[in-house]
C-alpha positions as CSV (number, residue, x, y, z in Angstrom):
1,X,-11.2,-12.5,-13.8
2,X,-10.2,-10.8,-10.3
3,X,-6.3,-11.8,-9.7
4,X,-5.9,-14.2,-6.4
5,X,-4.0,-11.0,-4.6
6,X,-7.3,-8.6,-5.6
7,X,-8.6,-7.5,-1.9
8,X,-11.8,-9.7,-1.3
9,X,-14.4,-7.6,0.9
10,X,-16.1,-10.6,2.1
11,X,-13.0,-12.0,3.1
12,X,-12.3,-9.3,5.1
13,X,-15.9,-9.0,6.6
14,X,-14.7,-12.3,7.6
15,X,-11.7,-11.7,9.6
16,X,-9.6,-12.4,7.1
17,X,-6.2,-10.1,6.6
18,X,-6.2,-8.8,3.5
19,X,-2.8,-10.6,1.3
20,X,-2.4,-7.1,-0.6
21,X,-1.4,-5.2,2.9
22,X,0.2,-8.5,4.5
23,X,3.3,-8.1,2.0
24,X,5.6,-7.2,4.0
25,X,7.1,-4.5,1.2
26,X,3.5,-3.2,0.3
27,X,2.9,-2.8,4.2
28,X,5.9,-0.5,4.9
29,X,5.1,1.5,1.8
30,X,1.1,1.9,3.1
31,X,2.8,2.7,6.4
32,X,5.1,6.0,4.8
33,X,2.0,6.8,2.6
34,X,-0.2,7.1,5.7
35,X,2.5,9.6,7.4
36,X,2.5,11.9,4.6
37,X,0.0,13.7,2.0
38,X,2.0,12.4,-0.9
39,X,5.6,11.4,-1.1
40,X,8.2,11.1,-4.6
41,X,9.1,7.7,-5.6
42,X,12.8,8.4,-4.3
43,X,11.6,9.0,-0.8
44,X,9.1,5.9,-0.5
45,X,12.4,4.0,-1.9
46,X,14.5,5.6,0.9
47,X,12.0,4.9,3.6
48,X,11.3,1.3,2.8
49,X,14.8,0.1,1.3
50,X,13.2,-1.5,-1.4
51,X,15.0,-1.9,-4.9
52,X,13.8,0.3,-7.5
53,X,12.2,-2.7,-9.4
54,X,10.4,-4.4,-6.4
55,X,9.2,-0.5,-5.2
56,X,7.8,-0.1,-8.9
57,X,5.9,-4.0,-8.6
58,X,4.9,-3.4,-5.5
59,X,3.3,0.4,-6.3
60,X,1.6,-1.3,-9.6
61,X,-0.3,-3.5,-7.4
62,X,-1.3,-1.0,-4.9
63,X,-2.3,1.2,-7.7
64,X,-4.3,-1.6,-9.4
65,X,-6.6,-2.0,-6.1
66,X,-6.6,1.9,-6.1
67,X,-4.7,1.9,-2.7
68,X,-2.6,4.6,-4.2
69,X,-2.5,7.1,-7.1
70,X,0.7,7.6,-9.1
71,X,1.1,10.3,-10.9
72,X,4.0,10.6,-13.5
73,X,4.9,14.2,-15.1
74,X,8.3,15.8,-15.8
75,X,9.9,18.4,-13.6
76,X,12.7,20.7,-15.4
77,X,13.1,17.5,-18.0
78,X,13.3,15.7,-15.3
79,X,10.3,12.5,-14.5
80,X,9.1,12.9,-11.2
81,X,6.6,10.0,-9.8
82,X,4.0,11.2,-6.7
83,X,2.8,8.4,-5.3
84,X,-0.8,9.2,-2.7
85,X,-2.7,7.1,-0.4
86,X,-6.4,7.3,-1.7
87,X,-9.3,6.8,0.8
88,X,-9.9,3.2,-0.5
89,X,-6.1,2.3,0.8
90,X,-6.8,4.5,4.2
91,X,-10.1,2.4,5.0
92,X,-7.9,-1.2,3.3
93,X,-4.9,-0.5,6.1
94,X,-7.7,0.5,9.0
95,X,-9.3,-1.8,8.6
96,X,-5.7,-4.5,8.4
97,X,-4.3,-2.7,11.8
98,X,-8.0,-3.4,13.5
99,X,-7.8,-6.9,12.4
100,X,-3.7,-7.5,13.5
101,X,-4.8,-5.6,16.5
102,X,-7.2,-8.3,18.0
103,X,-5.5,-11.3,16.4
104,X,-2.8,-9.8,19.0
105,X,-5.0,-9.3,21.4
106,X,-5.7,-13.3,21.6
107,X,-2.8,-14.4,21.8
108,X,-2.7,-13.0,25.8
């Protein structure tokens, strides 16, 4: 059973904003994501002054629409998480900024 915060298509052929991008925390992160081919899990955290535990939620949902990638692996003993905005999350936050855009554009 899809969860209630899984991106519906037909909601969004309907004008409808997607509630996976209107988070205000998984918006900034999309927004860092799209300025950059991939980014660490430190930097997204910098960027968005999230806590470590609500940047982690947040990527897990992303990840589970495959809006992103993450990619765990160990650097010098080290983990390292590389986090990557797939084309599914490009065309999801398009198609968001499209929709805010003339929902704005009304309100003239």
């Amino acid at each position: 059973m899809p969860s209630s915060d899984a991106p519906d298509n037909s909601r969004s052929a309907q004008g409808e904003l997607d509630p996976i991008i209107h988070s205000p925390a998984r918006l900034k992160i999309l927004t860092v994501l799209k300025e950059v081919e991939s980014a660490d899990f430190l930097f997204i955290l910098r960027q968005t002054s999230l806590t470590r535990g609500n940047l982690s939620s947040h990527l897990s949902k992303l990840e589970t629409v495959n809006y992103v990638t993450i990619t765990k692996e160990f650097v010098d003993k080290i983990p390292h998480t590389l986090i990557q905005l797939t084309e599914a999350g490009k065309t999801a936050l398009e198609t968001y900024r499209q929709q805010m855009l003339r929902r704005l554009e009304r309100l003239k």
